[in-house]
mmJSON file of the N, C-alpha and C atoms, coordinates in Angstrom:
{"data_MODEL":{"atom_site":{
"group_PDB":["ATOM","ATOM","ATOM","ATOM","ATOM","ATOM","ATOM","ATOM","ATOM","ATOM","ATOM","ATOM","ATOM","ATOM","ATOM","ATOM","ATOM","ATOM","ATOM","ATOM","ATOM","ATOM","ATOM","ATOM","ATOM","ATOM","ATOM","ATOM","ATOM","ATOM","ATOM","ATOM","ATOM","ATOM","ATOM","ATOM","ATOM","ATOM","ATOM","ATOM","ATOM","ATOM","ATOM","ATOM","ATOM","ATOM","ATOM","ATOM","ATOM","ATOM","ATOM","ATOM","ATOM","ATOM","ATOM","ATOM","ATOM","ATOM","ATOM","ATOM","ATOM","ATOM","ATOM","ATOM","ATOM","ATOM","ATOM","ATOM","ATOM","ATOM","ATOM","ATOM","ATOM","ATOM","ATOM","ATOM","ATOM","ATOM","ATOM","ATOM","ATOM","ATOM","ATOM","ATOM","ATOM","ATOM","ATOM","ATOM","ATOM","ATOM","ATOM","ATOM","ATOM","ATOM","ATOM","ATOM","ATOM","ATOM","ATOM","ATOM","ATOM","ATOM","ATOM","ATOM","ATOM","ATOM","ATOM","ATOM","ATOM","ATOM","ATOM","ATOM","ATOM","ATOM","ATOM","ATOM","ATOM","ATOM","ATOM","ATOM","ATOM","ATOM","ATOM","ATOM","ATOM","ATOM","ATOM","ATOM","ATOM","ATOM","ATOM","ATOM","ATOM","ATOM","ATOM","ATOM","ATOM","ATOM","ATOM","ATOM","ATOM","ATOM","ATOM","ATOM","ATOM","ATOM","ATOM","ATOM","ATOM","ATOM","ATOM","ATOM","ATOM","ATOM","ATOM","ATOM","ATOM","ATOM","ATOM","ATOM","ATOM","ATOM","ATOM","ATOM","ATOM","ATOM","ATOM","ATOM","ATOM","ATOM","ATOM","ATOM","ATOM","ATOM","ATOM","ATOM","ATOM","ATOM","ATOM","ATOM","ATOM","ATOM","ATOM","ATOM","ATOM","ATOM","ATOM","ATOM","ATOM","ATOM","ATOM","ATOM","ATOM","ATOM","ATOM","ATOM","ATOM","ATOM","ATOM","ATOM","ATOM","ATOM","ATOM","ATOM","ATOM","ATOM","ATOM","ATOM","ATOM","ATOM","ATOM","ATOM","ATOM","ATOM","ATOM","ATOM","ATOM","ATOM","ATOM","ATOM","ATOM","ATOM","ATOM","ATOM","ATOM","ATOM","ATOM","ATOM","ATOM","ATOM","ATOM","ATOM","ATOM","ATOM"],
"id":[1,2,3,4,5,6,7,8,9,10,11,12,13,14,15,16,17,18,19,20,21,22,23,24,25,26,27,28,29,30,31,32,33,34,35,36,37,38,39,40,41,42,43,44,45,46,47,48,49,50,51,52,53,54,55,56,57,58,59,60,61,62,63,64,65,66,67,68,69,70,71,72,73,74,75,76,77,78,79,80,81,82,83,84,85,86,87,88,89,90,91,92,93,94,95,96,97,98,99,100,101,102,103,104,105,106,107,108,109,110,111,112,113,114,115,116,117,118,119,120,121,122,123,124,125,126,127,128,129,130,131,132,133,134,135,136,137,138,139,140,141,142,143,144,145,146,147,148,149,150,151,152,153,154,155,156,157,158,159,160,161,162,163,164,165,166,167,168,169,170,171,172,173,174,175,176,177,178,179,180,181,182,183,184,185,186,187,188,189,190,191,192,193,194,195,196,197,198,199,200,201,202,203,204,205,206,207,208,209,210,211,212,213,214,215,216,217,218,219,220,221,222,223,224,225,226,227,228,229,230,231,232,233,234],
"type_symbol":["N","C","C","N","C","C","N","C","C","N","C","C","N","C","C","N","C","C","N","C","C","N","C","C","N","C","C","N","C","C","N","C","C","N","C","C","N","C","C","N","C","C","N","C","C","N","C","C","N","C","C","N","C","C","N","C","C","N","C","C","N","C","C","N","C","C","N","C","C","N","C","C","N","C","C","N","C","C","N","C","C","N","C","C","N","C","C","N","C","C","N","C","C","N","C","C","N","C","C","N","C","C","N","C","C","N","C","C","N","C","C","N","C","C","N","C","C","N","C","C","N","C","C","N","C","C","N","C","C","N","C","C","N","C","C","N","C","C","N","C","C","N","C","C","N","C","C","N","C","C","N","C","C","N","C","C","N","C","C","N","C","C","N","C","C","N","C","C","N","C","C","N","C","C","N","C","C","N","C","C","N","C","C","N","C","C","N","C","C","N","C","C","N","C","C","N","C","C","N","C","C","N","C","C","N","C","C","N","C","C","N","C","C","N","C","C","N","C","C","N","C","C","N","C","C","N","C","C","N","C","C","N","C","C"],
"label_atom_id":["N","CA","C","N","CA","C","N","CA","C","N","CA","C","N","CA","C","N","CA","C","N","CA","C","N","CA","C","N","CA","C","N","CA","C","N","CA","C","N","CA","C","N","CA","C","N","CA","C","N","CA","C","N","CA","C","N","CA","C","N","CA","C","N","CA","C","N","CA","C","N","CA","C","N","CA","C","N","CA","C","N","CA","C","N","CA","C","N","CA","C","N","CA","C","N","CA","C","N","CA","C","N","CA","C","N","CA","C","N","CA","C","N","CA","C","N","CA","C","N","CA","C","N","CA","C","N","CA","C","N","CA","C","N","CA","C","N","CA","C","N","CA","C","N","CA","C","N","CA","C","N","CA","C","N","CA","C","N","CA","C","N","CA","C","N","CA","C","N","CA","C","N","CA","C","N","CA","C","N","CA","C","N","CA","C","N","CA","C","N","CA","C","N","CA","C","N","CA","C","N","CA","C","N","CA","C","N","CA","C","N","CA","C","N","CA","C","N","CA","C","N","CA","C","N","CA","C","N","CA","C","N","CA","C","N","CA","C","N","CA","C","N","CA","C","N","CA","C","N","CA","C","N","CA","C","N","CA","C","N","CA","C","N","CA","C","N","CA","C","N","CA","C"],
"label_alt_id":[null,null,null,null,null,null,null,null,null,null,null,null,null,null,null,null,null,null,null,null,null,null,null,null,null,null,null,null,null,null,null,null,null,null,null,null,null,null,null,null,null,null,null,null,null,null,null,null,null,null,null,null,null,null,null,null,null,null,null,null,null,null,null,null,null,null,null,null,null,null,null,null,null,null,null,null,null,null,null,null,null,null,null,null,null,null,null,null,null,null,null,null,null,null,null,null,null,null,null,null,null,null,null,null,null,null,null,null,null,null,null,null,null,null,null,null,null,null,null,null,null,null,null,null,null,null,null,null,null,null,null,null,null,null,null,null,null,null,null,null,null,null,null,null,null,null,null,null,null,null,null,null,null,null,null,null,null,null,null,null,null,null,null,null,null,null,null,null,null,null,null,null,null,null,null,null,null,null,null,null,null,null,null,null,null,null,null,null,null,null,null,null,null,null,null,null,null,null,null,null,null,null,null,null,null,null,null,null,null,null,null,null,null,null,null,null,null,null,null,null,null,null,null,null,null,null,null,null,null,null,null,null,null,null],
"label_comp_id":["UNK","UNK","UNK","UNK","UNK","UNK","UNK","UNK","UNK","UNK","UNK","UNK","UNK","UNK","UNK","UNK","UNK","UNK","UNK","UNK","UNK","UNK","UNK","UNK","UNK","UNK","UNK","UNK","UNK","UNK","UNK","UNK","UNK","UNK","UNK","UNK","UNK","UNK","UNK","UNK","UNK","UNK","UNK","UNK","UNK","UNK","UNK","UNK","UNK","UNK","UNK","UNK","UNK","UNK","UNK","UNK","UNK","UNK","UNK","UNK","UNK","UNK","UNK","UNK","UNK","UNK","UNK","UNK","UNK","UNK","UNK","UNK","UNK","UNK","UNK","UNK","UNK","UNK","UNK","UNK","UNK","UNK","UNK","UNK","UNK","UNK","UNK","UNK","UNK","UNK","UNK","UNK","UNK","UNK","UNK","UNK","UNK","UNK","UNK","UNK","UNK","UNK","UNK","UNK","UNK","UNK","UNK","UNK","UNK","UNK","UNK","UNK","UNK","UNK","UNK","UNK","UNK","UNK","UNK","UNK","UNK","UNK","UNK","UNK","UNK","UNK","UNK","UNK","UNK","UNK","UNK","UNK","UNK","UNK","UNK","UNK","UNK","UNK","UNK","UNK","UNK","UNK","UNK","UNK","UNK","UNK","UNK","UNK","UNK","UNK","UNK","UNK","UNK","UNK","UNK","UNK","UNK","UNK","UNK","UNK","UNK","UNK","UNK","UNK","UNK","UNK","UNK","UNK","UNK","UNK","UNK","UNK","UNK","UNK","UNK","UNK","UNK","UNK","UNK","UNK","UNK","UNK","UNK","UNK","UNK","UNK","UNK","UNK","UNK","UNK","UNK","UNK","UNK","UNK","UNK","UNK","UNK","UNK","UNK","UNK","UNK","UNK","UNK","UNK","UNK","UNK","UNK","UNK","UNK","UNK","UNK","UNK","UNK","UNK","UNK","UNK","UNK","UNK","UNK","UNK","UNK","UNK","UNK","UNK","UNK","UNK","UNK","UNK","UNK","UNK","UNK","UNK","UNK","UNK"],
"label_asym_id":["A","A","A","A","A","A","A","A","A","A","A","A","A","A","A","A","A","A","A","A","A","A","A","A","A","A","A","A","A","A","A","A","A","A","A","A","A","A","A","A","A","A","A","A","A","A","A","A","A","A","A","A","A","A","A","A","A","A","A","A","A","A","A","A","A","A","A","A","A","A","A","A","A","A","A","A","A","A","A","A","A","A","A","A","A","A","A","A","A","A","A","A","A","A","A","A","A","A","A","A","A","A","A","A","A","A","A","A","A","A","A","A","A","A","A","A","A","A","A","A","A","A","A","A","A","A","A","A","A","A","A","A","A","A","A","A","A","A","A","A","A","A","A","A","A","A","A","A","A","A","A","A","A","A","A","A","A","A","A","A","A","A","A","A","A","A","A","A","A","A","A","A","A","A","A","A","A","A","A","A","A","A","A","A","A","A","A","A","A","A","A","A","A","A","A","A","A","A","A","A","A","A","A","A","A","A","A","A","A","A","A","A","A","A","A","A","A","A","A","A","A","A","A","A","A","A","A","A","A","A","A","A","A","A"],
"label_entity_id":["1","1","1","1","1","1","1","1","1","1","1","1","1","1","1","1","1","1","1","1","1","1","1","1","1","1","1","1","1","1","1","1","1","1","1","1","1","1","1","1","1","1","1","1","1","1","1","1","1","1","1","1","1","1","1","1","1","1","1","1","1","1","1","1","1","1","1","1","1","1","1","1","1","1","1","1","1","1","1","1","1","1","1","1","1","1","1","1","1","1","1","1","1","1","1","1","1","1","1","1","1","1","1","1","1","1","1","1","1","1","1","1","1","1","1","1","1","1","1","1","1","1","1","1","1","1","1","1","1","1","1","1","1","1","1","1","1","1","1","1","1","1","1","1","1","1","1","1","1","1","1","1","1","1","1","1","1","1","1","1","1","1","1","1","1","1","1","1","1","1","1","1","1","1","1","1","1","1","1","1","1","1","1","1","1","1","1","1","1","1","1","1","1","1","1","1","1","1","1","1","1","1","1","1","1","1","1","1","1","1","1","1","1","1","1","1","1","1","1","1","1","1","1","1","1","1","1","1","1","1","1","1","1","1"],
"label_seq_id":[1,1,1,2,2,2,3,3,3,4,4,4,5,5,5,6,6,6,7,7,7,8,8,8,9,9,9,10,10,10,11,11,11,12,12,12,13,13,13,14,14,14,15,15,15,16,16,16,17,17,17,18,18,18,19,19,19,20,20,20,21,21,21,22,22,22,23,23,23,24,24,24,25,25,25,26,26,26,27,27,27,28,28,28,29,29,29,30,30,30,31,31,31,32,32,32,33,33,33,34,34,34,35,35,35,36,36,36,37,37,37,38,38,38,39,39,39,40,40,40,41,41,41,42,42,42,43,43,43,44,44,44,45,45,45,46,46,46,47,47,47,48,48,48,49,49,49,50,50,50,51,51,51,52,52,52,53,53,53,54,54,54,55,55,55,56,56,56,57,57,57,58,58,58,59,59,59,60,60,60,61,61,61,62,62,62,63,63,63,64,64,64,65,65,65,66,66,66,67,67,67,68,68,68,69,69,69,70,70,70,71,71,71,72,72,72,73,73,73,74,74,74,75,75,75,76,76,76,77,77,77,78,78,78],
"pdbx_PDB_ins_code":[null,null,null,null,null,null,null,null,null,null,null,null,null,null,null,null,null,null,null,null,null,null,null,null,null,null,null,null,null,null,null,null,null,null,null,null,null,null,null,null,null,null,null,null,null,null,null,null,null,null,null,null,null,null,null,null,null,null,null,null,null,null,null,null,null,null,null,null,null,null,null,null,null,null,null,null,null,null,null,null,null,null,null,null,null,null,null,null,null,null,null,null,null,null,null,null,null,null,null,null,null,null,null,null,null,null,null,null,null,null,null,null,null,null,null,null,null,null,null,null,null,null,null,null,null,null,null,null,null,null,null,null,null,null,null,null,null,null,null,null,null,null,null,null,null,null,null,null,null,null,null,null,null,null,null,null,null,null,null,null,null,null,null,null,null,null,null,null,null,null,null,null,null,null,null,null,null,null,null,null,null,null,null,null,null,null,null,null,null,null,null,null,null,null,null,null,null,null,null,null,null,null,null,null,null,null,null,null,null,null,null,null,null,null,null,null,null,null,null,null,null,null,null,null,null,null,null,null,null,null,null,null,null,null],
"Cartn_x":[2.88,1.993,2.841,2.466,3.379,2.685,3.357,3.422,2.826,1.941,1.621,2.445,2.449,3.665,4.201,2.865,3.095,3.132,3.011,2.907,4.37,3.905,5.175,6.352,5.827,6.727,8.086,7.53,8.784,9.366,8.891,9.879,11.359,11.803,13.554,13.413,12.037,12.775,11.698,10.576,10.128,10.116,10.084,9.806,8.169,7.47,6.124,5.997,6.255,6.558,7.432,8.053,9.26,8.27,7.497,6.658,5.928,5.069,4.156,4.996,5.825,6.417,6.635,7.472,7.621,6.366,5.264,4.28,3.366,3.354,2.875,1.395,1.104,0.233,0.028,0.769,0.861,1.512,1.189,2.074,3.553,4.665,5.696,5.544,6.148,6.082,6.347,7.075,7.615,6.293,5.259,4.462,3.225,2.737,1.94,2.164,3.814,3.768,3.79,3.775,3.828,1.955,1.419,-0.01,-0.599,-0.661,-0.739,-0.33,0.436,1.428,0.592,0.093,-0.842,-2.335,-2.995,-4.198,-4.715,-3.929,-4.368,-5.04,-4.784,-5.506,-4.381,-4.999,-4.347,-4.79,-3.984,-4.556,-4.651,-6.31,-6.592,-6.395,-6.24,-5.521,-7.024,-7.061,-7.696,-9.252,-9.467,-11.361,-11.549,-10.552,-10.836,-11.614,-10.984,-11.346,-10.371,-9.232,-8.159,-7.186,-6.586,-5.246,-3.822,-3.377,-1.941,-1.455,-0.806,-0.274,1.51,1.938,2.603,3.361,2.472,1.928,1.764,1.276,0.837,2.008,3.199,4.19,5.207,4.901,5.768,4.928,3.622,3.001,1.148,1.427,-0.184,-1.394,-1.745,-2.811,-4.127,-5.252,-6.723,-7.621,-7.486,-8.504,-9.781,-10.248,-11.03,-10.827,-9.753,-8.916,-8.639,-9.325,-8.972,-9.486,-8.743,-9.744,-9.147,-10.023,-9.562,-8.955,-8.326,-6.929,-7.585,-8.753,-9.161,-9.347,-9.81,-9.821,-8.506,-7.896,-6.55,-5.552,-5.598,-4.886,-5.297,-6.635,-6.774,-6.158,-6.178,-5.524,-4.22,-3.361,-2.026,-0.794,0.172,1.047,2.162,2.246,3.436,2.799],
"Cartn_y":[10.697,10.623,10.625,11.779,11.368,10.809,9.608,9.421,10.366,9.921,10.286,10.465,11.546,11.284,10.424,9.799,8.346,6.96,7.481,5.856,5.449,3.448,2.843,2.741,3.242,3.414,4.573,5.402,6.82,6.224,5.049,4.653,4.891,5.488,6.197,7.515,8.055,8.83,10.282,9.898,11.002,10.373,11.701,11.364,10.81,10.861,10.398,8.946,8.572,7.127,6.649,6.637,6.19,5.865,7.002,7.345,5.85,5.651,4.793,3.099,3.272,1.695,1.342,2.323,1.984,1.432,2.388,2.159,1.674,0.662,-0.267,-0.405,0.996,1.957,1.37,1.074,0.109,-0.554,-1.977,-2.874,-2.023,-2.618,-2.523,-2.531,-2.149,-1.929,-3.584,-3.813,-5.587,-6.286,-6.327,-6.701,-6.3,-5.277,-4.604,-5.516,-5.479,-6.143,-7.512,-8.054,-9.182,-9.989,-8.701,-9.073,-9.317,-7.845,-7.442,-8.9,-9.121,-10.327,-11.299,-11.905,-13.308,-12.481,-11.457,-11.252,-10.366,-9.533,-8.466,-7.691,-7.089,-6.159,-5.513,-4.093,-3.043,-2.491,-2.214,-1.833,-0.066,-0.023,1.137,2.251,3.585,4.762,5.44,6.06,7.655,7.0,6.23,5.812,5.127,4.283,3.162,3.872,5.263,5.742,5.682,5.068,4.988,4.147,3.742,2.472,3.283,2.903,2.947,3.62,5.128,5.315,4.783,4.737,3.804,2.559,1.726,0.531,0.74,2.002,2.061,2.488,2.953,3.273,2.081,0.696,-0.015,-1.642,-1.353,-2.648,-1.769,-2.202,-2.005,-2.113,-1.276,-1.539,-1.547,-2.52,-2.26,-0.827,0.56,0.982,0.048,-0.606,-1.334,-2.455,-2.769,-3.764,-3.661,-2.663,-2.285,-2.536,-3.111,-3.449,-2.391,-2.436,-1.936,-2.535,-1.872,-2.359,-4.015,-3.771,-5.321,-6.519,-5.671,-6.746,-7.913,-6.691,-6.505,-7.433,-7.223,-7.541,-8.671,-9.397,-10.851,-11.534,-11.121,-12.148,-12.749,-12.202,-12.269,-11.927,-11.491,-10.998,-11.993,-13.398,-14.019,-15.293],
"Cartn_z":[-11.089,-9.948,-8.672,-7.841,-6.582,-5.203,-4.53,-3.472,-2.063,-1.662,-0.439,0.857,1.245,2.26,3.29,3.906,4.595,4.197,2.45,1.777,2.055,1.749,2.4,1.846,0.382,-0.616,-0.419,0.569,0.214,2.296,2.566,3.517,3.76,4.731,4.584,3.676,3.172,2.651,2.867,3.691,5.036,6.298,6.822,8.436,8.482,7.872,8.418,7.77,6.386,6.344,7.197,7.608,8.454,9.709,10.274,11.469,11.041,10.034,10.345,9.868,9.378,9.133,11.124,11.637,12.742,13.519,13.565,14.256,13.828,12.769,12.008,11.6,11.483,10.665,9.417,8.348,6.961,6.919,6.024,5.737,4.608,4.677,3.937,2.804,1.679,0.761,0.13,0.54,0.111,0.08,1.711,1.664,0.519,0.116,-0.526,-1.99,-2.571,-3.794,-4.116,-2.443,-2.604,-2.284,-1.782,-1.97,-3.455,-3.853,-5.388,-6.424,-6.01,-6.926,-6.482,-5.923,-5.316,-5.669,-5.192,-5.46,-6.917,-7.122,-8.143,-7.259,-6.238,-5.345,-4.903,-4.805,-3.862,-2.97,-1.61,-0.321,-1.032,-0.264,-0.873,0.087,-0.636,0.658,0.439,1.601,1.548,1.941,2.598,3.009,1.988,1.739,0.398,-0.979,-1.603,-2.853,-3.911,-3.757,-4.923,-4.278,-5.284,-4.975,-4.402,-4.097,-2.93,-4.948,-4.7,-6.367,-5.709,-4.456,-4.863,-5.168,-4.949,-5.653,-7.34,-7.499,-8.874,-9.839,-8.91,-9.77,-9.972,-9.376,-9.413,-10.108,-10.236,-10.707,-11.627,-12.834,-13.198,-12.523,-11.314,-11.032,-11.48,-11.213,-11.842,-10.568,-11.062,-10.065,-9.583,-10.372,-9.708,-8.822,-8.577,-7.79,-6.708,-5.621,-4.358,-3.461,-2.067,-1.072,0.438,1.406,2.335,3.165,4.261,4.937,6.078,6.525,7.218,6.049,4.958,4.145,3.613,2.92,2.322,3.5,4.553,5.733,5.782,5.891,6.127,4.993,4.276,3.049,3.227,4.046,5.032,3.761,4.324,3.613,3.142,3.851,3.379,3.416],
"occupancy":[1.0,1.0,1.0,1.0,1.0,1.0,1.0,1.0,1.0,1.0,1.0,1.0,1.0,1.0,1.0,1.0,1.0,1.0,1.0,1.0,1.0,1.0,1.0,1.0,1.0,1.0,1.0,1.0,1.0,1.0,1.0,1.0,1.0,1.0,1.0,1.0,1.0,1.0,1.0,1.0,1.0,1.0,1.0,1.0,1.0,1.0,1.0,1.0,1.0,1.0,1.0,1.0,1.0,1.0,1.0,1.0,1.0,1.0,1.0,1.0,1.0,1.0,1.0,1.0,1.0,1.0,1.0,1.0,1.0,1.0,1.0,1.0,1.0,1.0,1.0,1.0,1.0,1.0,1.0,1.0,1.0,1.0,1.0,1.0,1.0,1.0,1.0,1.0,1.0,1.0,1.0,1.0,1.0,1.0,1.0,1.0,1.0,1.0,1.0,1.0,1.0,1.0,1.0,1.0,1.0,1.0,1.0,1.0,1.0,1.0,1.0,1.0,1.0,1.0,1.0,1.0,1.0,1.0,1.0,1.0,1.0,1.0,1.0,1.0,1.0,1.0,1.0,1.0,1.0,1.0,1.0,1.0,1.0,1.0,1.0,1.0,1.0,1.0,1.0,1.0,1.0,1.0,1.0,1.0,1.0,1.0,1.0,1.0,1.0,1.0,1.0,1.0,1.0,1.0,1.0,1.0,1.0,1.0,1.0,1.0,1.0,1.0,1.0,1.0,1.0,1.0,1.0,1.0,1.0,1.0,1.0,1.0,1.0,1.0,1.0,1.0,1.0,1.0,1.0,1.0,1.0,1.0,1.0,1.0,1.0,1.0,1.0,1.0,1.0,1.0,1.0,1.0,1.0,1.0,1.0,1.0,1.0,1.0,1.0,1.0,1.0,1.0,1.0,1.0,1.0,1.0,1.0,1.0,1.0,1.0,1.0,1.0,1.0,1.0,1.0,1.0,1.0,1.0,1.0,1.0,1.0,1.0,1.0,1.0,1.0,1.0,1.0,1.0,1.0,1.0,1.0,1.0,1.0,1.0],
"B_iso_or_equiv":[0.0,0.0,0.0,0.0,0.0,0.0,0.0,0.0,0.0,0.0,0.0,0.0,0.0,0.0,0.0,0.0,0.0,0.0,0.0,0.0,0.0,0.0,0.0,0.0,0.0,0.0,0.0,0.0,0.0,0.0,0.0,0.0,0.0,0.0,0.0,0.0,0.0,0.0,0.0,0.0,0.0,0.0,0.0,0.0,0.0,0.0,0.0,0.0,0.0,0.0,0.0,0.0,0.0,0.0,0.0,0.0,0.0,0.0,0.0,0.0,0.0,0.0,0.0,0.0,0.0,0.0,0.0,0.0,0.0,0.0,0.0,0.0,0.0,0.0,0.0,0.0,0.0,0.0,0.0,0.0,0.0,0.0,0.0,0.0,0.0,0.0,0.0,0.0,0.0,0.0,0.0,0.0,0.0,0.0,0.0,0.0,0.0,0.0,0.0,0.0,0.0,0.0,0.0,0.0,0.0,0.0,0.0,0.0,0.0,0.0,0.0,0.0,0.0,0.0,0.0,0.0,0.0,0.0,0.0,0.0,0.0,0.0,0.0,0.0,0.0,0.0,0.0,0.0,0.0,0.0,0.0,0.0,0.0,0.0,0.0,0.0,0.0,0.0,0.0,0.0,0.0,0.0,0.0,0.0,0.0,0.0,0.0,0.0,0.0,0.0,0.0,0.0,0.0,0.0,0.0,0.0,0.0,0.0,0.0,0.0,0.0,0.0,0.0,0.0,0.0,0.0,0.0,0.0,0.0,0.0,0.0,0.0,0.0,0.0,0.0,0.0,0.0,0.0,0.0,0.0,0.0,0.0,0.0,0.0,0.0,0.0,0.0,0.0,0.0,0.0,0.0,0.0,0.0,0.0,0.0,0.0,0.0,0.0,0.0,0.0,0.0,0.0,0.0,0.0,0.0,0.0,0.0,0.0,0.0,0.0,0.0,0.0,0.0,0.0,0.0,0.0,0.0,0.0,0.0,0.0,0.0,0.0,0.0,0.0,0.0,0.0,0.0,0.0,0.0,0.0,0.0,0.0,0.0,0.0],
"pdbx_formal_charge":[null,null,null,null,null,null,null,null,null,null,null,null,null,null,null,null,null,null,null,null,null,null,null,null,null,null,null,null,null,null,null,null,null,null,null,null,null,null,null,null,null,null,null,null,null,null,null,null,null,null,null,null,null,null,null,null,null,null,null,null,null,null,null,null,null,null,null,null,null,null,null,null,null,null,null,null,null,null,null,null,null,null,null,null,null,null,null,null,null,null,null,null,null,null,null,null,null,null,null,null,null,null,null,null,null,null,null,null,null,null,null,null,null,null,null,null,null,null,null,null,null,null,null,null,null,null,null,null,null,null,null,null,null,null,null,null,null,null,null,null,null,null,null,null,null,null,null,null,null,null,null,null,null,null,null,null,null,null,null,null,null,null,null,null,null,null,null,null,null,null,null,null,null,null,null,null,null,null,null,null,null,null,null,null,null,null,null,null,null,null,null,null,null,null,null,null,null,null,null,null,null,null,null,null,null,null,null,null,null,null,null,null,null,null,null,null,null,null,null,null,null,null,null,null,null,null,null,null,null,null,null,null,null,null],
"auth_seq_id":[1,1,1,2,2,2,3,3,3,4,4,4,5,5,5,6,6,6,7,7,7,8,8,8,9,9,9,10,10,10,11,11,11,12,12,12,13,13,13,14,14,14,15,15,15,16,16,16,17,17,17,18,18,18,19,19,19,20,20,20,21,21,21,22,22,22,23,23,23,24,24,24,25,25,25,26,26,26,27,27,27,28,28,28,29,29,29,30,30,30,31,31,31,32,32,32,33,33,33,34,34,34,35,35,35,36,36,36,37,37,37,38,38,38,39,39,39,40,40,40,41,41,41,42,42,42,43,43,43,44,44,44,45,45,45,46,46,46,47,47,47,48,48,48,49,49,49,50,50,50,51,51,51,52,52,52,53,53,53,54,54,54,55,55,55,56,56,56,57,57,57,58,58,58,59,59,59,60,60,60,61,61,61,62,62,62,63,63,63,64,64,64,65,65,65,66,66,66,67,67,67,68,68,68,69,69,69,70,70,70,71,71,71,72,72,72,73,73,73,74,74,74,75,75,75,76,76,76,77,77,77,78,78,78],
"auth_comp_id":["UNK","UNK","UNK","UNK","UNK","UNK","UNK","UNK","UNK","UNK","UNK","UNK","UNK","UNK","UNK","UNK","UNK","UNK","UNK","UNK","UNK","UNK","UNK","UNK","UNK","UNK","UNK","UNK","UNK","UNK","UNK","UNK","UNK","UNK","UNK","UNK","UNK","UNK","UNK","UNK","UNK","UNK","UNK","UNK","UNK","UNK","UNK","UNK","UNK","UNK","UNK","UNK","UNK","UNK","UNK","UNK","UNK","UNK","UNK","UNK","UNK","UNK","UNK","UNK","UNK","UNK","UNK","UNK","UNK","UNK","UNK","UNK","UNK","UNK","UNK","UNK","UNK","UNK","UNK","UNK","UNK","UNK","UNK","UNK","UNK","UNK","UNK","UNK","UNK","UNK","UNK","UNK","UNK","UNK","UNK","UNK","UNK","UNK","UNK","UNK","UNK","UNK","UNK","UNK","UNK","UNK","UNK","UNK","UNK","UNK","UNK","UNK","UNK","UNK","UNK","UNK","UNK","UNK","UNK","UNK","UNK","UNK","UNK","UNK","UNK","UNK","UNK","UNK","UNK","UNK","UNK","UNK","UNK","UNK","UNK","UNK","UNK","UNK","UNK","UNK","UNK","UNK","UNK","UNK","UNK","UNK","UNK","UNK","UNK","UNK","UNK","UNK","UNK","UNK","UNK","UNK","UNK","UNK","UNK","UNK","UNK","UNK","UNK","UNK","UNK","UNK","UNK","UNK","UNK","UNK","UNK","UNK","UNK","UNK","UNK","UNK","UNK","UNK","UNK","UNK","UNK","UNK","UNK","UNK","UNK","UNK","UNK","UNK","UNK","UNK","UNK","UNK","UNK","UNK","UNK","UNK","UNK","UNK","UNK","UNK","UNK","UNK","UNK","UNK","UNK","UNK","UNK","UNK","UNK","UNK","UNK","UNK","UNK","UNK","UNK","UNK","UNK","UNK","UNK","UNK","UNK","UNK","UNK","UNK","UNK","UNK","UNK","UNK","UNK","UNK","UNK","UNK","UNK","UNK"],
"auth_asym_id":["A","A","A","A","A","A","A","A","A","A","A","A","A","A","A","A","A","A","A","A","A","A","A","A","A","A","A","A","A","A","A","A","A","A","A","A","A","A","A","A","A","A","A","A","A","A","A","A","A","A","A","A","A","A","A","A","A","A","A","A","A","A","A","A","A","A","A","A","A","A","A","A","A","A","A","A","A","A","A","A","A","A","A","A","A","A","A","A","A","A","A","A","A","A","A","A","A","A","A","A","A","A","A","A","A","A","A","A","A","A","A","A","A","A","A","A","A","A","A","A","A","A","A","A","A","A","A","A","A","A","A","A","A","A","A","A","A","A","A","A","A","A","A","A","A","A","A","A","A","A","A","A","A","A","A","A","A","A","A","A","A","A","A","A","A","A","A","A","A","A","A","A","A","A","A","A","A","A","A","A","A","A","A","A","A","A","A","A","A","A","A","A","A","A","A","A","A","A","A","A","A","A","A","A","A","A","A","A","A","A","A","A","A","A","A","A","A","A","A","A","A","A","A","A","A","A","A","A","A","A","A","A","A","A"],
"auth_atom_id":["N","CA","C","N","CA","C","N","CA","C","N","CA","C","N","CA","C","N","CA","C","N","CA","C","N","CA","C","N","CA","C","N","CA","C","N","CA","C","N","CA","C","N","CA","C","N","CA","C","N","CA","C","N","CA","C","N","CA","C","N","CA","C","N","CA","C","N","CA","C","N","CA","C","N","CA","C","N","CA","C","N","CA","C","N","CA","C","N","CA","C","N","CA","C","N","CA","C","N","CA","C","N","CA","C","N","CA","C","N","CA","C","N","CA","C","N","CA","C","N","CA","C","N","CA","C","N","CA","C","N","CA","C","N","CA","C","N","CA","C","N","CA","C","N","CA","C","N","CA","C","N","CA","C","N","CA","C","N","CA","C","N","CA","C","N","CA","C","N","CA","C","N","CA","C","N","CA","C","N","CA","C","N","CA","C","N","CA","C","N","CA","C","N","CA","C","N","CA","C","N","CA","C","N","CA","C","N","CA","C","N","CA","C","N","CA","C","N","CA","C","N","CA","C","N","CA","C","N","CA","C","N","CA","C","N","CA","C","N","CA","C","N","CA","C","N","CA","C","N","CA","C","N","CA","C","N","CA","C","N","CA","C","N","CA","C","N","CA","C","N","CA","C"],
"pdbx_PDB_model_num":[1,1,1,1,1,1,1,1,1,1,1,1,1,1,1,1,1,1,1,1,1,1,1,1,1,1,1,1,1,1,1,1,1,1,1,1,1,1,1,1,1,1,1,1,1,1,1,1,1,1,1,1,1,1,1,1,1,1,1,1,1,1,1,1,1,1,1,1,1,1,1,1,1,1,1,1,1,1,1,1,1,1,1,1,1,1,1,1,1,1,1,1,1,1,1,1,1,1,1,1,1,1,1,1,1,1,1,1,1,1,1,1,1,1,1,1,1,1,1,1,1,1,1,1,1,1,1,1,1,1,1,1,1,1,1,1,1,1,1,1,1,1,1,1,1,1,1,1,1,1,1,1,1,1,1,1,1,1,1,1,1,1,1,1,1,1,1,1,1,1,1,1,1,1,1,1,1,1,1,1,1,1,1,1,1,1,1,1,1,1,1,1,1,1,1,1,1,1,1,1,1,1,1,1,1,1,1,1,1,1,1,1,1,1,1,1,1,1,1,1,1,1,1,1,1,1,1,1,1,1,1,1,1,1]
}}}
């Protein structure tokens, strides 16, 4: 499964992730697994229709386990 080009996952390794870590467009990838790890939820991509795949390449996600980014975001990251 590959990575979306602005997911936070391919951070350093496009220019458009890079683009949005800076401009803080998505949480970090650190953050994301460290949500996942406390909730069993994944911040969902694309109008909240599927889980962050990469998130999904680094932890079992439940597709049904997804919330959107105000949601996902209140839960706080640390």
């Amino acid at each position: 499964m590959k990575n979306c080009i602005a997911c936070p996952f391919n951070d350093g390794l496009t220019e458009e992730s890079c683009q949005a870590q800076n401009y803080g467009c998505l949480p970090s990838k650190e953050d994301m697994i460290h949500v996942f790890d406390k909730t069993g939820t994944s911040l969902s991509c694309h109008e909240n229709s599927k889980p962050c795949r990469g998130l999904s390449s680094v932890r079992n996600v439940d597709i049904n386990k997804i919330l959107d980014y105000s949601d996902w975001y209140r839960i706080g990251v640390k």
